[in-house]
ROKOL-706424 format. One record per residue (C-alpha): residue number from 1; x, y, z; residue in one letter. Coordinates in steps of 0.001 Angstrom, whole numbers, plus 500000, padded with zeros to 6 digits. Layout:
BEGIN
NUM  X  Y  Z  A
...
This chain:
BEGIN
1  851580  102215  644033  X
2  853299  104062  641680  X
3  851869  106713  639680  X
4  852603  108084  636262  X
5  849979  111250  636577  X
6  850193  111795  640249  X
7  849892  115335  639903  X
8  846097  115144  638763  X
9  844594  116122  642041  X
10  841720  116692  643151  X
11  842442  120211  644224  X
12  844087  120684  640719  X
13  840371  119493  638757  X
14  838773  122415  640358  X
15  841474  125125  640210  X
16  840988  124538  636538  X
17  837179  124624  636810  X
18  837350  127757  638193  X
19  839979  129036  635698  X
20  837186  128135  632940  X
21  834823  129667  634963  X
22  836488  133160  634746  X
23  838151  133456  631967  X
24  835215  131492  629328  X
25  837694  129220  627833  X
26  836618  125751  627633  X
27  839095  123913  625038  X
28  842526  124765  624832  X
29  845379  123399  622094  X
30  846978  120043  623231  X
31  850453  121125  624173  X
32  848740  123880  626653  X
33  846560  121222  627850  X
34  849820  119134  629123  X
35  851575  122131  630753  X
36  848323  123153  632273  X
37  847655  120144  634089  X
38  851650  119448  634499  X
39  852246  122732  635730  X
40  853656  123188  639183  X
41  850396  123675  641890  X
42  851344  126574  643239  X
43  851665  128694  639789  X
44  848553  127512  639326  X
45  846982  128978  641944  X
46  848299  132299  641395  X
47  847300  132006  637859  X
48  843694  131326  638729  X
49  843978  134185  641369  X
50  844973  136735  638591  X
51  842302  135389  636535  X
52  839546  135931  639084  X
53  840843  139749  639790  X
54  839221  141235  637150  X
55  838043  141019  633398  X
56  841783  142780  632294  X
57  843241  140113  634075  X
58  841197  137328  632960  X
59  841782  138185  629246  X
60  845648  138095  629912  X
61  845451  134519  631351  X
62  843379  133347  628634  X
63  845460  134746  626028  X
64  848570  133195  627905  X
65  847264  129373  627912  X
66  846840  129804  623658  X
67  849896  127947  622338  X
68  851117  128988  618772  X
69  853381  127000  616732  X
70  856226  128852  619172  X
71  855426  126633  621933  X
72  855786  123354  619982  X
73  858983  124437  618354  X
74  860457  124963  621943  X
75  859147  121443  622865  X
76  861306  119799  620106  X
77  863824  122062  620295  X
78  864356  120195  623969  X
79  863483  116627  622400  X
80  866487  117446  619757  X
81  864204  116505  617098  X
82  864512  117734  613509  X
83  861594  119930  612090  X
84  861266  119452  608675  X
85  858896  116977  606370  X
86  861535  116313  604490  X
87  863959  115213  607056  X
88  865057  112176  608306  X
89  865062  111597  612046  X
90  867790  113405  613668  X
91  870981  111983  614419  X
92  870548  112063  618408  X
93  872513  114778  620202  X
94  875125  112101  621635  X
95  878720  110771  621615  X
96  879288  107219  620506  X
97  880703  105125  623660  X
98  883397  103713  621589  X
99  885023  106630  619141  X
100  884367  105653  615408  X
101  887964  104884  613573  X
102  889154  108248  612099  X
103  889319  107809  608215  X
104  892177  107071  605668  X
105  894215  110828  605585  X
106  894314  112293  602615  X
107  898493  112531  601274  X
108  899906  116424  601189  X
109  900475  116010  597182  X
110  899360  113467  595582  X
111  895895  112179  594551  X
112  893808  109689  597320  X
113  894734  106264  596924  X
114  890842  105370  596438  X
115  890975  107580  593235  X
116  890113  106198  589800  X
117  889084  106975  585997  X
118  886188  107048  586911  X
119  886047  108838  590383  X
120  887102  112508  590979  X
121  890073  112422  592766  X
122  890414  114837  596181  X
123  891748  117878  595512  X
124  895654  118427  596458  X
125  896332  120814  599876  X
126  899219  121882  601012  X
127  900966  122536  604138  X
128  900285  126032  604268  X
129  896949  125636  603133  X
130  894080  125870  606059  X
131  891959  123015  606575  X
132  888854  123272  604029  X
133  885388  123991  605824  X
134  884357  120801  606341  X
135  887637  119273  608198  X
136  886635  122230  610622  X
137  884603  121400  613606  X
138  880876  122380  613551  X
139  881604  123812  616926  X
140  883712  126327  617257  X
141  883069  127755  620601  X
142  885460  125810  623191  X
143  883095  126750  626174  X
144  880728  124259  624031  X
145  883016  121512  622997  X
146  882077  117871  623955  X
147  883808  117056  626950  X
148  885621  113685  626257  X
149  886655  113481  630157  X
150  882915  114126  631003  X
151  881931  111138  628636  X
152  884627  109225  629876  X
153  883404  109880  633067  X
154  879694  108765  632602  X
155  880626  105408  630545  X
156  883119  104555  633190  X
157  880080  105345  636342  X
158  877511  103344  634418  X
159  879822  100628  633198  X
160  879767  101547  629700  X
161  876084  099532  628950  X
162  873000  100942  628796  X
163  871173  101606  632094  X
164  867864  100586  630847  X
165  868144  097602  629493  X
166  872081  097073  630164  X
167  873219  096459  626498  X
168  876408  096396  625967  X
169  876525  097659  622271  X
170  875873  099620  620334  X
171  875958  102278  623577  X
172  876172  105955  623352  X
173  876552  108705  625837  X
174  873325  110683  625530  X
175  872307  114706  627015  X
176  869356  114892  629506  X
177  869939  119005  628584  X
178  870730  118580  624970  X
179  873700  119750  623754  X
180  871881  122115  621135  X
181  870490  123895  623493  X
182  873388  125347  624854  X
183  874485  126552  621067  X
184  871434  128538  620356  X
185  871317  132809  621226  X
186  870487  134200  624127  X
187  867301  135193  622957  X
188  866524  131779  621879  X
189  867211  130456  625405  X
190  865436  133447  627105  X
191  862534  132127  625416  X
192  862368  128495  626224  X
193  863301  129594  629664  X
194  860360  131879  629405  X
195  857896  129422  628446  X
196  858747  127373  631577  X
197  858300  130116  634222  X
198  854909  130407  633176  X
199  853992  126962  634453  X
200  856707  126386  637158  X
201  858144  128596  639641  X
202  861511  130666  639975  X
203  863235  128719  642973  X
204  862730  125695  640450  X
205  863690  127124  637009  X
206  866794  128051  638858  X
207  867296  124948  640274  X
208  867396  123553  636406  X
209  869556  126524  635861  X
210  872102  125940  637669  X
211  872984  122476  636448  X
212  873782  122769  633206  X
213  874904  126908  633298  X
214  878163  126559  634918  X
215  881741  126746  633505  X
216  881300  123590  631402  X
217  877832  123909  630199  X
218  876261  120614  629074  X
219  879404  118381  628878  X
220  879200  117423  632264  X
221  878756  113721  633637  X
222  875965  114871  635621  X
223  873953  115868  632432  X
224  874777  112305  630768  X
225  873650  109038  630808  X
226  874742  105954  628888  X
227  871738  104700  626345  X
228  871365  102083  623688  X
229  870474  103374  620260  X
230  867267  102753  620465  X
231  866428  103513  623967  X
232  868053  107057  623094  X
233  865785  107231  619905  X
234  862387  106392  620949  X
235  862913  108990  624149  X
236  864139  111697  621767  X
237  860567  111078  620468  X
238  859019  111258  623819  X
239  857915  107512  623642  X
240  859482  107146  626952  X
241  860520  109343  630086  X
242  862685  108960  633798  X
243  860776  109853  636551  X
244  863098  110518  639334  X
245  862547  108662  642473  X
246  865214  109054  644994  X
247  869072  110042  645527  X
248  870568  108558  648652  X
249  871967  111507  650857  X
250  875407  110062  650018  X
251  875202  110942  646065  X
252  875701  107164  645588  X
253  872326  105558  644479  X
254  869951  107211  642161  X
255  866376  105559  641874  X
256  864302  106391  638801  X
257  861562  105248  637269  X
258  860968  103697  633949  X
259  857723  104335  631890  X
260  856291  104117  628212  X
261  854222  107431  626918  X
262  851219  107092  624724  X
263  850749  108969  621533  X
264  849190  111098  620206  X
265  848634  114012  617253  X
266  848796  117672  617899  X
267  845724  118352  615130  X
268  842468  119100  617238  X
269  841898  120914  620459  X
270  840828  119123  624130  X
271  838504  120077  626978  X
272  840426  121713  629437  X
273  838659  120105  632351  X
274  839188  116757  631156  X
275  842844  115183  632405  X
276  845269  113960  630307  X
277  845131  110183  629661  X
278  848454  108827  631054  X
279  848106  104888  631272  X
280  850106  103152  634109  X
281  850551  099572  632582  X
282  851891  100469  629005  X
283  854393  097646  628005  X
284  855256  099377  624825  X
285  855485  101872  622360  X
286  852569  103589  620588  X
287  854236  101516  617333  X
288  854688  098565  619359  X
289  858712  099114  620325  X
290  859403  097082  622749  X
291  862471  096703  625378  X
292  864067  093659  627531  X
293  866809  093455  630622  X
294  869675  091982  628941  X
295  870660  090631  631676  X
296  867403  088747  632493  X
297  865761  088644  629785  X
298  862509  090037  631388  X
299  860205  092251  629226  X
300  860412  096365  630364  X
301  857102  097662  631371  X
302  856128  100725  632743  X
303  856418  101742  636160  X
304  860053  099537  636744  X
305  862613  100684  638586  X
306  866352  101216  637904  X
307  868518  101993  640640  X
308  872167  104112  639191  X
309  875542  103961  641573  X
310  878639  105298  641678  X
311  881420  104153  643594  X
312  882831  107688  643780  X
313  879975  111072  644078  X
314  882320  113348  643619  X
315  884608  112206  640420  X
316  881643  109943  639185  X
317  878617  111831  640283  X
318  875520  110549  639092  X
319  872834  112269  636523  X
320  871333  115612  638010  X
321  868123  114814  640318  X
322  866676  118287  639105  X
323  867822  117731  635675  X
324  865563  114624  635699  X
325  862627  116031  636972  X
326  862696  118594  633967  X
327  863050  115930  631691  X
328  860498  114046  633252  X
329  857878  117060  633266  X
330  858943  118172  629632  X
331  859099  114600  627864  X
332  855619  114216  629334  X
333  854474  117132  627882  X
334  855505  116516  624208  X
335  854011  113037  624467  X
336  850441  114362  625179  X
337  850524  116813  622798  X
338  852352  114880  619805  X
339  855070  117819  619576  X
340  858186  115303  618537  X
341  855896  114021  615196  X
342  855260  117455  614018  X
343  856821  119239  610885  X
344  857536  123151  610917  X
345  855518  123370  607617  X
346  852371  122549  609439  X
347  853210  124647  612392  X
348  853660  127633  610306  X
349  850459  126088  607869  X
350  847853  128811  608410  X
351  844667  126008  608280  X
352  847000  124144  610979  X
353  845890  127101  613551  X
354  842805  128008  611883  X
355  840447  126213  614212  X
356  841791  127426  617419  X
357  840683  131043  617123  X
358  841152  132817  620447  X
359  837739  133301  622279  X
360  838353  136303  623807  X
361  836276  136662  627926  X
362  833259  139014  628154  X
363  832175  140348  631263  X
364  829254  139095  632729  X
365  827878  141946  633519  X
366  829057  145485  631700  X
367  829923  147973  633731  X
368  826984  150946  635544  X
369  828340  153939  633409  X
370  828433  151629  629962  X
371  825311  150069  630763  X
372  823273  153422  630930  X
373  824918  154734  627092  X
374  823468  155294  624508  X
375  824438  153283  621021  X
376  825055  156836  619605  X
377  827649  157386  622208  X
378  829896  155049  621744  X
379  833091  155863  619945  X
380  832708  155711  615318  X
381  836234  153981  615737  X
382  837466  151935  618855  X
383  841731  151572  619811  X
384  842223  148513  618399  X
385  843845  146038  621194  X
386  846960  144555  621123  X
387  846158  140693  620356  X
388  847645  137665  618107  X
389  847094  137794  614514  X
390  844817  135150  614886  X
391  842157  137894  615657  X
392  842512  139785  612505  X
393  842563  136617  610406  X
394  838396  137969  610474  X
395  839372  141379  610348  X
396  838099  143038  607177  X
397  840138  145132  604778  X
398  838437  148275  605373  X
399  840205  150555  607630  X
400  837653  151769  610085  X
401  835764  148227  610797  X
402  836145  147486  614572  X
403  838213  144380  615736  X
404  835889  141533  615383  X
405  835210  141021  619237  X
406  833947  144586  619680  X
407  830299  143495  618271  X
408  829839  141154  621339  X
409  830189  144441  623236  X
410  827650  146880  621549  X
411  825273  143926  620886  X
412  825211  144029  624425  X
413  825197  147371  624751  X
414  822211  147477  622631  X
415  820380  145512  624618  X
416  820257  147319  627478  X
417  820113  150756  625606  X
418  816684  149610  624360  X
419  815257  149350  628550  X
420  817464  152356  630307  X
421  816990  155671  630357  X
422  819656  157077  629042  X
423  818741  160734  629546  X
424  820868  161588  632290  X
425  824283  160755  631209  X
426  826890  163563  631086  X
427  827881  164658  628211  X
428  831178  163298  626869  X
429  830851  160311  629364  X
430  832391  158026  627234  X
431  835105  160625  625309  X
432  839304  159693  625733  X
C-alpha cells in the first residue's frame, strides 16, 4: 500500500533517540523537525556518528538542527511564495498556456485614443526615444528568459490540460524549480544549496543540480508541467505534493503520485522523537479545497495515481524524475512546518524566536584535570564562544559577565571542588 511517510523507519526512530541522547536536545523548531525526519538515512547516520564523537562535536550538531528565520525564508523562497503581511498571494511563477492579447499600442504622436477630460492622457514618445522602464522586460538576462519553445514543448507533451485533474482552461505552464530561483546571486543559491546538503547527500544534490544548471537553466520542458490555476496555487502553498513513482526505461511513461498535505503553523516547537503526522487518506485541503477528474468526474484523494506520456522522449521528454523527488521532499517539508503561511515580519519578530533558546549539551561527566580545580582557578574572564545571538539575548550589559551557559559549568565545578582534594594540582593547570 502506498505510503505518504515511508521514510519513518524504525531504524530512523532510534537514530534520532540516540541523537537526543548525545547531544541533550529534546524539542527542536518545526521546519528542523521535517528535514530531520525527511532527511536522507544515510546523512543521518553520519550525523549521529559526529554527534556521539565527542562533546565539541555534539554541540556542533545541536547547534546545526536550530532553524532561524533563514531556513524558512529558503523554504518559500522554493514554494515562490511572497513574504510580506501585507501582500497578496503571489502571482505563481508560470506562463499562461494561451498568451494573453498584447494591449492597444500607444500612437508615436498623438494622445491614446482612451484619453479624456477627465483622464491623463499617456505621455507622447518618439521614435528615437527608448522604451520607458516599464515596456522593458523584468528580465534582462537572456540566459534566464522564458523559453516559449520549452513551454510549447510541455503544453504540446501533456496536451495542453492539466495533468491532475485534466482541465482544459484556465491552464498554465508551471516550474517544478521555480523560475526565481535561477534569478537570485550566487550567494543566495549557495545557501539554499547549503541548507540541503546538510540533510541529503552530494551524489543527490548533484543529481538535482544537474537538471536545471545547464545551458538553458529552468526553461526547459523537463522542469515544467501543465497545471490548472488552482492546482498550481494550492501546491505553491504546499497543500499538495508529486511523489514520484516510476519512469519506464524508455522515457515514455512517468508514474507519480498524487497527495493532499495537512497544515499546520510554524509558532511552537515539537518533540524531536515524535514523527511527523502525515495522514494517508486526506481528500482535501486543510481549508477544505477540493479537486475532481474532469474527465470522470471522480473526487481526487490522496494516494491516486497519474501516469504522464510522451510520444517522443527526446523532443517531448517528460518532467525530471530527480526534479520530482526534490519537490516531493521539499513541499513536504514546508507543509509540516507551516513555512508557505508565514510573513517575514514575524520571522525577523524577536518574540517569534524567543522561546526556542538554544540549549546548549553539557558533558556528563567533566573532564579528570577540571574535576580536581579549584573554583579559584578558574579563569576571572572566559573566551566567549562563537554562538547565535540567541545566546546573548541573556547576556548582560556588563563587559566581563561570562556567556550565560558558563554557570552550568562552574556550578558543576563547584560541586565537586567541595569533595576533592585539590592540593596537588600544578600550578597554572588551567592558564592559556
Amino acid at each position: 500500500m502506498a505510503s505518504i511517510e515511508a521514510e519513518f523507519t524504525e531504524e530512523r526512530a532510534m537514530l534520532i533517540q540516540r541523537l537526543i541522547k548525545s547531544t541533550k536536545v529534546h524539542s527542536v523548531d518545526k521546519a528542523n523537525h521535517a528535514f530531520i525526519w525527511l532527511s536522507d538515512m544515510e546523512v543521518l547516520r553520519g550525523m549521529v556518528r559526529h554527534a556521539e564523537s565527542g562533546t565539541y562535536s555534539a554541540n556542533q550538531v545541536a547547534l546545526s538542527i536550530r532553524a532561524g528565520p533563514h531556513v524558512v525564508k529558503q523554504l518559500k523562497s522554493w514554494l515562490a511564495r511572497r513574504t510580506s503581511k501585507s501582500d497578496t498571494d503571489e502571482a505563481a511563477d508560470v506562463e499562461p498556456a494561451t498568451p494573453s492579447t498584447p494591449s492597444t499600442p500607444i500612437p508615436a504622436t498623438g494622445e491614446s485614443p482612451q484619453s479624456s477630460p477627465t483622464t491623463p492622457s499617456k505621455r507622447k514618445t518618439s521614435k528615437s526615444e527608448s522604451p520607458s522602464p516599464t515596456k522593458i522586460p523584468r528580465l534582462t538576462n537572456p540566459g534566464l528568459q522564458r523559453s516559449k519553445t520549452a513551454k510549447d514543448i510541455a503544453k504540446a507533451r501533456d496536451n495542453g490540460r492539466c495533468v491532475v485533474t485534466q482541465m482544459g482552461e484556465p491552464v498554465q505552464i508551471c516550474h517544478i524549480y521555480h523560475h526565481s530561483m535561477g534569478k537570485k546571486t550566487e550567494g543566495e543559491r549557495d545557501e539554499f544549496w547549503g541548507l540541503l546538503l546538510a540533510f541529503w547527500p552530494v551524489d543527490k544534490i548533484e543529481q538535482w543540480k544537474n537538471d536545471i544548471f545547464g545551458p538553458k537553466g529552468t526553461e526547459i520542458p523537463q522542469n515544467l508541467l501543465c497545471l490548472s490555476n488552482i492546482v498550481h496555487d494550492l501546491w505553491s502553498k504546499a497543500r499538495l505534493a508529486f511523489e514520484p513513482v516510476e519512469i519506464t526505461a524508455d522515457g515514455t511513461s512517468l508514474t507519480i503520485r498524487f497527495w493532499w498535505l495537512p497544515g499546520t503553523k510554524l509558532y511552537g516547537r515539537v518533540a524531536l522523537c515524535d514523527p511527523p503526522s502525515l495522514p494517508a487518506s486526506l481528500k482535501a485541503s486543510p481549508l477544505n479545497a477540493k479537486l475532481w477528474n474532469c474527465e470522470t468526474d471522480a473526487p481526487i484523494y490522496s494516494g491516486e495515481t497519474i501516469v504522464l506520456t510522451t510520444t517522443d522522449p527526446v523532443a517531448m521528454p517528460l518532467p525530471s524524475f530527480e526534479l520530482l523527488h526534490m519537490q516531493w521532499m521539499l513541499t513536504r517539508v514546508a507543509a509540516l512546518c507551516g513555512a508557505a503561511d508565514v510573513s517575514d515580519e514575524d520571522l525577523e519578530d524577536e518574540d517569534f524566536w524567543s522561546g526556542d533558546e538554544i540549549a546548549s549539551p553539557i558533558p556528563e561527566a567533566l573532564p579528570p584535570t577540571l574535576a580536581e580545580s579549584s573554583l579559584s582557578q578558574l579563569p576571572e574572564r572566559p573566551r566567549r564562544s562563537k554562538l547565535p545571538r540567541s545566546f546573548d539575548r541573556q547576556a548582560t550589559s556588563g563587559e566581563n559577565r561570562p556567556p550565560t551557559h558558563y554557570p552550568r559549568v562552574s556550578s558543576k565545578v563547584r560541586e565537586l571542588a567541595a569533595t576533592d582534594d585539590t592540593s596537588d594540582v600544578p600550578s597554572g593547570h588551567l592558564s592559556d
